[in-house]
TIZA-848030 format. One record per residue: x, y, z of N, C-alpha, C, CB in turn; residue in three letters. Coordinates in steps of 0.001 Angstrom, whole numbers, plus 500000, padded with zeros to 6 digits. Glycine has a CB too. Layout:
BEGIN
XYZXYZXYZXYZALA;...
//
This chain:
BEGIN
679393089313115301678869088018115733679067087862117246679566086854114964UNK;677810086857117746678452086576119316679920085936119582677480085519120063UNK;681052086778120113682046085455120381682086084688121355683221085676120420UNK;681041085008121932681158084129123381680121082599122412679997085266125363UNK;679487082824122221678745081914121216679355081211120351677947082507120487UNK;680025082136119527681166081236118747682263080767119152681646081746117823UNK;682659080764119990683877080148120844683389079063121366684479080998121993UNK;681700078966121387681288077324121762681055076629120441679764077136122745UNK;680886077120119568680404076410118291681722076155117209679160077430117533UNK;682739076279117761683830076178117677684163074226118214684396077533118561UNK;683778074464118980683884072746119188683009071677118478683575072411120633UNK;681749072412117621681599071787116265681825071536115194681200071838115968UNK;683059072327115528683747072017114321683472073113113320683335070655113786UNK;683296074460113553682685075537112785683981077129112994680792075793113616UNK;684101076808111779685272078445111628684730078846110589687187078400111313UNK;685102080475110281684921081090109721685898081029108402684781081929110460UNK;685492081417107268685931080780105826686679081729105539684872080461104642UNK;687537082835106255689355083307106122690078082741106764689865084617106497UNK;689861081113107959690646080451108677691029079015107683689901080236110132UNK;690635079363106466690790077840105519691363078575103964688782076752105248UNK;691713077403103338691841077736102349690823076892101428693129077726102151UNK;690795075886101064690568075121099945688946074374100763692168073924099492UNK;687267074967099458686437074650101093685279074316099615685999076468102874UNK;684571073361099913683512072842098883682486073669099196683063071292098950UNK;681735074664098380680587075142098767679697074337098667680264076117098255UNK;679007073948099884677997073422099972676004073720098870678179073711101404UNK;676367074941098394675096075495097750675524074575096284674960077555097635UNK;676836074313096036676907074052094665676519072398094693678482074489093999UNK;676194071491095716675946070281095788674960070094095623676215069759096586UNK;674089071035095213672906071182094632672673070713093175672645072445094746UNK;673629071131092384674210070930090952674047069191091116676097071676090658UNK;673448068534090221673512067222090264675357066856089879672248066613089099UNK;675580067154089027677240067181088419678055067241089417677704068416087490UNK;677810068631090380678725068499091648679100067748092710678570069120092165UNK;677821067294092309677243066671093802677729065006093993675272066730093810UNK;677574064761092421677954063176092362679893063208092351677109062322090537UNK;680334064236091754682067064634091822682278064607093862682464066926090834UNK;681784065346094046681908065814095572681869064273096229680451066995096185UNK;680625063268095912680610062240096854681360061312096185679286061751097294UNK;682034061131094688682966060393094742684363060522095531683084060289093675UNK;684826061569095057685853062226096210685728061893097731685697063775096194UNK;684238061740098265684188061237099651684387060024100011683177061437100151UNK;684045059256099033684266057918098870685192057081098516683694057653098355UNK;686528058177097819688202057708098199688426057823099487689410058586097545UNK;688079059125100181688671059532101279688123058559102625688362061103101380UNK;686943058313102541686350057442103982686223056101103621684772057904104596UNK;687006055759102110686915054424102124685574053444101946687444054215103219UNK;684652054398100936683259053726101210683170053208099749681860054824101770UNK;682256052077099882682503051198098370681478051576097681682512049491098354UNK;680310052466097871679406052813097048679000054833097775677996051339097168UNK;678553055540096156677827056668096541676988056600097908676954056955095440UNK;675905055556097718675572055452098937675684055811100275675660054859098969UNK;676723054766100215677141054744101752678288056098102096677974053055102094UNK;678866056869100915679502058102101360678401059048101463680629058614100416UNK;677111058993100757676222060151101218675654060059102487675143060353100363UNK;674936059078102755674594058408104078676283058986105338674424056162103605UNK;677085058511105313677882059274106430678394060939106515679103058513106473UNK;678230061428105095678163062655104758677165063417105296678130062722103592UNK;676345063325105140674748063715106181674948063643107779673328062367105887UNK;675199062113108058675673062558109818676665062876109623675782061569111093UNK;677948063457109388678871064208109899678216065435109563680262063985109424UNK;677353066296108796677151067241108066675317067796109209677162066563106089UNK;674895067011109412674010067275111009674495067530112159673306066241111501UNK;675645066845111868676599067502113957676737068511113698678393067018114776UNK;677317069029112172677916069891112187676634071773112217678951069385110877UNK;675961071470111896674420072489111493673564072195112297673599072303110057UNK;673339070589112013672268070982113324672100070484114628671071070789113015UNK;673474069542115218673674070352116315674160071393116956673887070012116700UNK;674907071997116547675000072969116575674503074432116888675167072755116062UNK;673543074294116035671811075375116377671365074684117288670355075531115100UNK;670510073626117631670230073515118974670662073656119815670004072901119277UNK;671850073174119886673020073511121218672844075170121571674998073184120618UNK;672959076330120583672855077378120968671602078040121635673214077856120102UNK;670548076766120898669198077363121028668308077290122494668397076656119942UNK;669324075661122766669126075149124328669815076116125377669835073586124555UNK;671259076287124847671861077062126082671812078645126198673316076723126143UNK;672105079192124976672377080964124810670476081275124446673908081562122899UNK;669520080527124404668563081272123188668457082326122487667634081441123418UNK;669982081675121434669547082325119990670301081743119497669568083769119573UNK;670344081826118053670647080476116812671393081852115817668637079329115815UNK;672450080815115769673132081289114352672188080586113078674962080653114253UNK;671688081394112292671043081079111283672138080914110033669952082103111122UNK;672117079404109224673544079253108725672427079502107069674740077332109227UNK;672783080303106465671861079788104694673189079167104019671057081564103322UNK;672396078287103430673205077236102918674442077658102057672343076376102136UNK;673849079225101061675185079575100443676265080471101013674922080123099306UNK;676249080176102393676946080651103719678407079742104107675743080440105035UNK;677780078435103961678427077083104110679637076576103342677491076194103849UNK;680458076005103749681396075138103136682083074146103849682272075817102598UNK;682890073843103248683495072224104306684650072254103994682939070467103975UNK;685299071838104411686977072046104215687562070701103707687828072462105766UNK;688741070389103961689568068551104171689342068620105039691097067916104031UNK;689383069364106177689256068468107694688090067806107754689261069344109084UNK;686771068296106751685577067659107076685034069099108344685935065740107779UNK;685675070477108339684907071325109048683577072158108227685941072275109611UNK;683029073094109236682629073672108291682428075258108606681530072959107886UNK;683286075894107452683648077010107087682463077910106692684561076821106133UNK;682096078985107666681205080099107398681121080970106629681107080646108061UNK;680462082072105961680858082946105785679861084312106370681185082738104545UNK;680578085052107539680269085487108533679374086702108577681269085588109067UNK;679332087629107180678638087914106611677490088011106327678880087757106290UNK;677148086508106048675661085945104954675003085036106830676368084073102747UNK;675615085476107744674841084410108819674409085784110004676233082799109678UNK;673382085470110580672765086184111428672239085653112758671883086660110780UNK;672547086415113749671756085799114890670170086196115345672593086078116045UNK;669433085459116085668569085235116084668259085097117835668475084300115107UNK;667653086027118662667517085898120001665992085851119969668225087043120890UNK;665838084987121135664297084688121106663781085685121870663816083285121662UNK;664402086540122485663513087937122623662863088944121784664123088673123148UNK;663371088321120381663164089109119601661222088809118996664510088908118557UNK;660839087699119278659222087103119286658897086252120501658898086081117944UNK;657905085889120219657336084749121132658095083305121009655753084519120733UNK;658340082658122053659793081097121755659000080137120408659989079452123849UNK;658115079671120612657366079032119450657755079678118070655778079186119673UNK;657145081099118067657659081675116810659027081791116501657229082849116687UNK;660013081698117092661101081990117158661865080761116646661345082466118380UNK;661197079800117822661471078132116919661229077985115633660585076931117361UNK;660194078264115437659794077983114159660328078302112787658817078368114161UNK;660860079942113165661447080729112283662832079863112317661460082368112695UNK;663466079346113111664859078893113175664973077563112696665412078960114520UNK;663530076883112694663452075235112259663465075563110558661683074201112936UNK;662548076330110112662411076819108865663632076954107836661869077994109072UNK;664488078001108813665666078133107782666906077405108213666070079643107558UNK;666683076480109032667879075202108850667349073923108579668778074923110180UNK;666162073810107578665833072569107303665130072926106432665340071726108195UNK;663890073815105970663139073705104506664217074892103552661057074337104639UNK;665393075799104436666172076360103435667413076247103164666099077341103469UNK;667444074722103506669197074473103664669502072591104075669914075741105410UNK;669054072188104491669147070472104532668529070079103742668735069682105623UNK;667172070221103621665734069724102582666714069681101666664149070825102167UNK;666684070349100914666871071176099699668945069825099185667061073788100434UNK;669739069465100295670841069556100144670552067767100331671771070669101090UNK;669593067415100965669142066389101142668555065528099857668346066671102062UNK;667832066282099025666798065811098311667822066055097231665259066488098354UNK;669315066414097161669950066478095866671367065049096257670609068502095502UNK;671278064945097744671887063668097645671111062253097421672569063584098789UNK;669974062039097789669098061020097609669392060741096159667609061364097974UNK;669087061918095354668396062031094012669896061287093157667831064013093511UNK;670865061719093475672198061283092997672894060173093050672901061871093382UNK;672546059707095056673638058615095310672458057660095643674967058896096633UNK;671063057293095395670066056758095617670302055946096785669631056184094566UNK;670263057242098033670274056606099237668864057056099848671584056995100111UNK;668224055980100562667102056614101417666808057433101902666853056360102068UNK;665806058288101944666027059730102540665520059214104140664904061211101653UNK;664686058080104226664470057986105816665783057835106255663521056743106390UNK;666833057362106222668502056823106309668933058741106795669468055931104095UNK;668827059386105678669411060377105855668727061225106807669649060877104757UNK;667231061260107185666511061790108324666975061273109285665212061660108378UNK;667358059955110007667558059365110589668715059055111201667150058876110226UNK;669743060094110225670971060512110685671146061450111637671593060877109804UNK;670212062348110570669416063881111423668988063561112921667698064441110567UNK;668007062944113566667443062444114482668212062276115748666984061425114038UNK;669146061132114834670135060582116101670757062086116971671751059499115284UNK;671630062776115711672395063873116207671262064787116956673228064664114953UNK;669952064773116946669542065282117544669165064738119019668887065644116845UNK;668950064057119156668717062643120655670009063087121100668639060411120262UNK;671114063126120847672349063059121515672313064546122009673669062588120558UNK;672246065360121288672607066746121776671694067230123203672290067832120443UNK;670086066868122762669724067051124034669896066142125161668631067283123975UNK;670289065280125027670717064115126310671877064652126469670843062336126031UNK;672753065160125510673992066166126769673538067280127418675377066938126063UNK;672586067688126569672536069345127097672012069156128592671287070506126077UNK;670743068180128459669443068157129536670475067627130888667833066758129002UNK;671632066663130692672572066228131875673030066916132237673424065491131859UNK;673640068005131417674266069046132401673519070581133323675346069572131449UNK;672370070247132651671618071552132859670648070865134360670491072124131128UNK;670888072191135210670202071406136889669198072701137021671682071189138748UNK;669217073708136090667764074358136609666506074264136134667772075562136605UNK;665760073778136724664574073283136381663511073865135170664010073311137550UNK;663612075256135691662971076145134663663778076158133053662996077729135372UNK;665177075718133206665808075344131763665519074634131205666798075067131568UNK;665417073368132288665239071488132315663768071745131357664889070404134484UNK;662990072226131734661181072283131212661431072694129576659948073894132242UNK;662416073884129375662287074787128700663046073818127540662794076209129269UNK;664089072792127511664818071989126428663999070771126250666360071599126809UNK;662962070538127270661716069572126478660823070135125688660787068880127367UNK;660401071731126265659580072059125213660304072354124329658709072953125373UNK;661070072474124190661800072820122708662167071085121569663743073788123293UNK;662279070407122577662096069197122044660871068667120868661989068541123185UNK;660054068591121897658878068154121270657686069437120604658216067233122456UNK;658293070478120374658561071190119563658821071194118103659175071486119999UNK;660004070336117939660934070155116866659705068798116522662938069831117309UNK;659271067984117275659162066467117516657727066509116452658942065852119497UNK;656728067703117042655174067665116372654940069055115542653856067552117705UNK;656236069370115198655901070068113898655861070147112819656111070602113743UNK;655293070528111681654509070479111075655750070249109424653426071768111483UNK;655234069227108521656408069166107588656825070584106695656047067978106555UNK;655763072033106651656137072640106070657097073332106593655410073049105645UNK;657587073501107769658770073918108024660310073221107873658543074199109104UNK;659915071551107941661086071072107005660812071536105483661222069361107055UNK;660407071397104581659746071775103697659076070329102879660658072743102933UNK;658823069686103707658335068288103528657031068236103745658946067323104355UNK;656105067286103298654861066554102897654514066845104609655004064659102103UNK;655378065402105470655204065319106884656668065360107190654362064013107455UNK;656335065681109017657887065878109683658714064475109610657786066361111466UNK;660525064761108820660619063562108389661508062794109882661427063601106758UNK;661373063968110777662290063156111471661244062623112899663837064167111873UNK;660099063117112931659160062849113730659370061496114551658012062880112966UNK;659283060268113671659304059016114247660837058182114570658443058245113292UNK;662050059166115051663063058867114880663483059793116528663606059212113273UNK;662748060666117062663129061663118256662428060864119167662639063351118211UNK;663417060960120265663416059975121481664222061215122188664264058172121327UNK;663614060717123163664421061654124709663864061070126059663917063639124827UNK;664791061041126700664119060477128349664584058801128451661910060576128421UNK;663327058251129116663272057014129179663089056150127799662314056829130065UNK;662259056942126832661993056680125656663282055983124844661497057917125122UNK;664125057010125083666115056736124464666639055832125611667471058587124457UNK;666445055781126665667157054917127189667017053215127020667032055318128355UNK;665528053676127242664810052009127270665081051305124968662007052401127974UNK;665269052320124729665180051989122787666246053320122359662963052310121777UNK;667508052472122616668982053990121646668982053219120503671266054288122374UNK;668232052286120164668611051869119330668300052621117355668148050637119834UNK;668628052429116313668033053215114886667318052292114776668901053604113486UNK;666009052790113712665111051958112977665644051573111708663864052586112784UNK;666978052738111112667580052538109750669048051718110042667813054135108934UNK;669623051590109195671342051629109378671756052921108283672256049812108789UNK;672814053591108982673425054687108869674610054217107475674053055146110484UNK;674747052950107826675662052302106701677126052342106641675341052840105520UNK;677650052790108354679159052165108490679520051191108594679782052399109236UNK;678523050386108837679477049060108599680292048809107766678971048093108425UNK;679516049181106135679756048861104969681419049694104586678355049306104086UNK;681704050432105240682960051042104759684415049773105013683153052669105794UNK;685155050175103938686150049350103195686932049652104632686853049890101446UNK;687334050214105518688113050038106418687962051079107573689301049980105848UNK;687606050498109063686935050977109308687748052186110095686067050171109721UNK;687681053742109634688951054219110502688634054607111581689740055239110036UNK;687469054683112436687090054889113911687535053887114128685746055118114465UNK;687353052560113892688129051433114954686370051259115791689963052353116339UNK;685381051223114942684047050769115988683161049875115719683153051743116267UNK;683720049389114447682664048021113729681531048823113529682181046458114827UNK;680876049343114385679320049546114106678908050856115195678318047900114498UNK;678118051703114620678193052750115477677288052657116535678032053892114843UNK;677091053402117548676929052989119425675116052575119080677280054994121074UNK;674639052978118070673014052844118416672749051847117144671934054565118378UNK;673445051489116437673253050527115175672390049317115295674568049987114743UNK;671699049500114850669958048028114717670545046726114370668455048294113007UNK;671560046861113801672641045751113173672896044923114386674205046426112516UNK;674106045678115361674525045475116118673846044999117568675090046271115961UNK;672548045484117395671294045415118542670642043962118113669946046911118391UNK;670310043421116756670385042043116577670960040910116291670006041920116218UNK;672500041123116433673577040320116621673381039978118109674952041004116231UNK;673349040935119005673263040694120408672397039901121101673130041659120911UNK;671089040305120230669720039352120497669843037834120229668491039826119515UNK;670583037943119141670741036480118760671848035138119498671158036689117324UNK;672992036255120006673797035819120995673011035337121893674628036706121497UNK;672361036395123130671760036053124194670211035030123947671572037460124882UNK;670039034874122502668896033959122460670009032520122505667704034213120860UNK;670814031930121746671771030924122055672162030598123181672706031086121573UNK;672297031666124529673068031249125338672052030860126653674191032291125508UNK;670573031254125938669694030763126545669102029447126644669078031355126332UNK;669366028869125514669258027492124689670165026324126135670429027686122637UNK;
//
């Protein structure tokens, strides 16, 4: 494997599955049976009062962890650890444990960047989220726009770090097209009808002028809140509490 690569993807929270012991395979959350055991268990641990709302935060912690991750590599190194889902696991820390083996890299020298994208959008979303997605909906009857929309955010954030730190221009060009890329393609590479995260990707002025979600992510709702944040930084909740303040103080 790259270690110079993995020594950055390491700060996502990603080790390899002889650095853990005790690790939920993620392929088996597929299993309706597992899947509803797995998110009760999440829902002692984060304190959430319904399936729901533990699948819904399970998904964004479980997108930082995959798919930012791959972009991050894809923006800075171009090439992607390709994760297949029965690769995956998660630990107690909430990491997630590889198995180093079943994962491959992927350099975009190896095709044309489009094709290369494509091939990499393919197998971290119609062969491994879709699929892990459409068995939490189905279980904890949470919205799947909610759970796209988890997806989304973590994606807005990653390139608004990447694009700040990056000052060469020819890079700068190269992490928009890769953006809107991701942004107007086509649902069979999620393995969806249409792209589900399409109307949820913002970058630029677009995110600045509107950080706000179209969904709620559904922390509020947790029994206690252990970030200490009431409401998370882009929450629609929190964006019309404010409105309503500054409409009063206009009065």
């Amino acid at each position: 494997m790259n270690n110079t690569v993995m020594t950055e993807l390491k700060k996502f929270d990603i080790q390899l599955e002889s650095e853990t012991l005790q690790v939920t395979d993620i392929f088996d959350l597929l299993d309706d049976e597992k899947c509803v055991a797995f998110l009760q268990k999440q829902m002692e641990e984060i304190k959430a009062p319904t399936l729901s709302v533990a699948a819904s935060l399970f998904s964004k912690r479980y997108a930082y962890l995959v798919v930012s991750s791959t972009l991050f590599s894809m923006g800075k190194y171009d090439c992607a650890l390709v994760l297949p889902i029965q690769a995956c696991g998660l630990n107690s820390e909430r990491k997630l444990c590889i198995k180093a083996d079943m994962c491959h890299w992927y350099r975009v020298e190896s095709m044309p960047r489009e094709q290369w994208c494509a091939h990499v959008i393919r197998s971290l979303f119609s062969n491994h989220l879709t699929p892990l997605f459409c068995a939490l909906q189905r279980n904890a009857r949470v919205p799947s726009k909610i759970l796209w929309e988890n997806v989304a955010v973590r994606i807005n954030s990653i390139y608004r770090k990447t694009l700040a730190k990056e000052t060469n221009l020819v890079k700068r060009q190269q992490l928009y097209n890769d953006f809107y890329f991701l942004k107007e393609a086509e649902g069979t590479l999620f393995g969806t009808e249409k792209n589900p995260i399409k109307d949820y990707l913002k970058i630029g002025e677009a995110l600045k002028s509107d950080p706000y979600r179209k969904t709620c992510c559904l922390y509020f709702r947790l029994e206690e809140d252990l970030e200490g944040i009431g409401y998370c930084a882009n929450c629609l909740i929190k964006k019309r509490k404010s409105s309503k303040s500054s409409n009063k103080n206009c009065i």
